[in-house]
N, C-alpha and C positions, 0 to 999 in steps of 0.2 A: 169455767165459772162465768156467772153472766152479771156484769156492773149492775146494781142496787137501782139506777133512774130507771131502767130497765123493767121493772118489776111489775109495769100495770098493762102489759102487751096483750091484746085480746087472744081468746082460744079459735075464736072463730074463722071458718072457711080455710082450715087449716091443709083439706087437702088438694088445695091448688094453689100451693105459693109459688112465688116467682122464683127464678133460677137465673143462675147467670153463667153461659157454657163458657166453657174451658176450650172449644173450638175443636180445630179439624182432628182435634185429639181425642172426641169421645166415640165409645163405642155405647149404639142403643144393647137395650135391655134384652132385645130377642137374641142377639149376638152374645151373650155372657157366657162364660167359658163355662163348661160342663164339670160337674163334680169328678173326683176320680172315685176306683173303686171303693175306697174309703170313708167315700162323704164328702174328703175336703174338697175345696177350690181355691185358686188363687184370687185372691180380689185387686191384685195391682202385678201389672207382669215385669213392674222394676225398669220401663224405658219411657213410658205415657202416660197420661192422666185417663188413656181409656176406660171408661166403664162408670167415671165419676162426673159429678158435675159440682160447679163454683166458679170461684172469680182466678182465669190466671193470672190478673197481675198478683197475686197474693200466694200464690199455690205455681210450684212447678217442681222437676224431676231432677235430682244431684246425685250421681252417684247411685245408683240403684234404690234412689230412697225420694220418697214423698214429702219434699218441703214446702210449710207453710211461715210465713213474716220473712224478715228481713233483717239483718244483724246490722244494718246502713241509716236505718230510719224508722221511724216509731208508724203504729199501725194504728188507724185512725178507729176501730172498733172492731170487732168481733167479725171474723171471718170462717166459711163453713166448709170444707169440700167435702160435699155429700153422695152416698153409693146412688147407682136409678135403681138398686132394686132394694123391696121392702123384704125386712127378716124378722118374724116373729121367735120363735124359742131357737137358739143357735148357741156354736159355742164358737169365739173369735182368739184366734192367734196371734201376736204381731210382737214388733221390736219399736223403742221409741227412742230419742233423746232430745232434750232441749238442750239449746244453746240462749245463753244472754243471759245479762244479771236479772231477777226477776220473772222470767218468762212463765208463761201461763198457757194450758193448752187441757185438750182432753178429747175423747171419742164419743160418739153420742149414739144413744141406743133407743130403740124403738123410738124416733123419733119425726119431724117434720118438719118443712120448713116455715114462714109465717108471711104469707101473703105480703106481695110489694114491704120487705124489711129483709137487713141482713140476718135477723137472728134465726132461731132455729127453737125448737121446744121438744123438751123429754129431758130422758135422765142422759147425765154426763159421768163417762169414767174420769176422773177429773187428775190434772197432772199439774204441779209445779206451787212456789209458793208453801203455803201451808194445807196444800190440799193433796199433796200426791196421794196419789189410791184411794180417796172417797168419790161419793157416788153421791153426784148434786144434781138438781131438779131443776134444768134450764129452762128459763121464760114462764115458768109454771106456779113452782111454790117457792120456787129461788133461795133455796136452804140446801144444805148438806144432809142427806138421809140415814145417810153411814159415814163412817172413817174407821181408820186403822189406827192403831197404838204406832205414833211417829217415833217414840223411840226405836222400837222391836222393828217398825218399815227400813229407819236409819242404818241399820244394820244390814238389808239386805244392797239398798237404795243407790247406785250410782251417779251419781249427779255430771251431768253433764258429758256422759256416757251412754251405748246403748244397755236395754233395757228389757225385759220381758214382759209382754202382759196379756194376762189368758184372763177372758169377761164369759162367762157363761149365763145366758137365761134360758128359762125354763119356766112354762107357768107364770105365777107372780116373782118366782124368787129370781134375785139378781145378783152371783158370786164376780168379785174380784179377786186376782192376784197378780202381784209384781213376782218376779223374778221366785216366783214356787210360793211366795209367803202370802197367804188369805188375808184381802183389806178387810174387803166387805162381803155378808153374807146376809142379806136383805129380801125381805117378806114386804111385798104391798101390800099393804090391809084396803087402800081405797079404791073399789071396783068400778069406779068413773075413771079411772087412769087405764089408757091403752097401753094395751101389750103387742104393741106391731108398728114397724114404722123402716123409716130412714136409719142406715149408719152413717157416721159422718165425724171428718177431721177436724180439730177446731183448730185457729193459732185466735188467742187472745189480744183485745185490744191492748195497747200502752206501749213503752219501751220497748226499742228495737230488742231483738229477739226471735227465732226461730224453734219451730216445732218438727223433726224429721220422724217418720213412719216407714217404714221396709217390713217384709214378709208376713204382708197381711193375707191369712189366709181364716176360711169361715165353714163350718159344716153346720147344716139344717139339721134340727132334731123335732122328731116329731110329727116330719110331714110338713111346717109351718115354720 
């Protein structure tokens, strides 16, 4: 989710935003692991931040898992770790869990970064609070485009546990699901909106708190 002051960030020169490396820990984009026979790939090999880029004080590796904040100290805004490679129609794997009262976090899909700012713009699989498993529209239109019935998610929904979540795009349409149960199932109708971009880890601003990510894995469909 991205804070309301938030809301008037320009669209422009979106595809040279500033980055901030994670250090002798990235691997460039020509180095990316090769699909297997299947399609898939691994997007994190569970020891480095190789392959991603962001801020390490914010982001580092526990445990075979990708953490973002801090459970010590409250986080001063919106923090990104974003792939270097772009994915237009894809289907994404992965396991999640927040830790901390409050916490807030989510995956960003065809997206970008925004020139000299930390934030980030496109849609969000949006986790924690009252948004788990919708599908919100960062730095853009800054609204919720989908959600899931929170009763019927509550039932599947581990709180403060690991977590399933399989995001498939295709085209305009954008599926989510927790743990097998369909949040969202979402058609763009506005064809100013791109279909290609940046993935990328969020840990949201406010109250300490922690975002954790493990077996993230991605297959190209389509060619793109």
């Amino acid at each position: 989710m991205l804070m309301d002051a938030r809301g008037t960030l320009s669209r422009r020169g979106l595809l040279c935003g500033a980055v901030l490396s994670v250090g002798a820990g990235m691997l460039h984009a020509a180095d990316e692991q090769k699909p297997a026979a299947d399609g898939w790939q691994d997007l994190f090999d569970g020891k480095s931040l190789r392959g991603w880029d962001g801020d390490g004080a914010w982001f580092r590796v526990e445990d075979g898992a990708i953490v973002g904040g801090r459970l010590t100290a409250g986080i001063p805004h919106n923090f990104f770790l974003s792939s270097q490679q772009e994915y237009g129609d894809f289907e994404l794997k992965l396991e999640f869990r927040l830790l901390g009262e409050g916490t807030n976090a989510g995956i960003q899909l065809r997206s970008r970064r925004i020139p000299k700012h930390h934030e980030m713009i496109g849609y969000q699989a949006d986790l924690g609070q009252n948004y788990w498993g919708a599908l919100y529209d960062e730095s853009r239109r800054n609204r919720i485009l989908a959600a899931p019935d929170k009763a019927e998610l509550a039932k599947v929904l581990r709180l403060q546990d690991w977590n399933r979540y399989r995001i498939h795009c295709e085209g305009r349409r954008i599926q989510l699901w927790i743990n097998d149960y369909q949040t969202v199932n979402y058609l763009e109708e506005d064809p100013a909106i791109e279909q290609r971009g940046l993935l990328a880890l969020q840990i949201h601003g406010g109250g300490p708190g922690e975002a954790h990510y493990r077996g993230l894995r991605i297959r190209r469909l389509n060619g793109v």
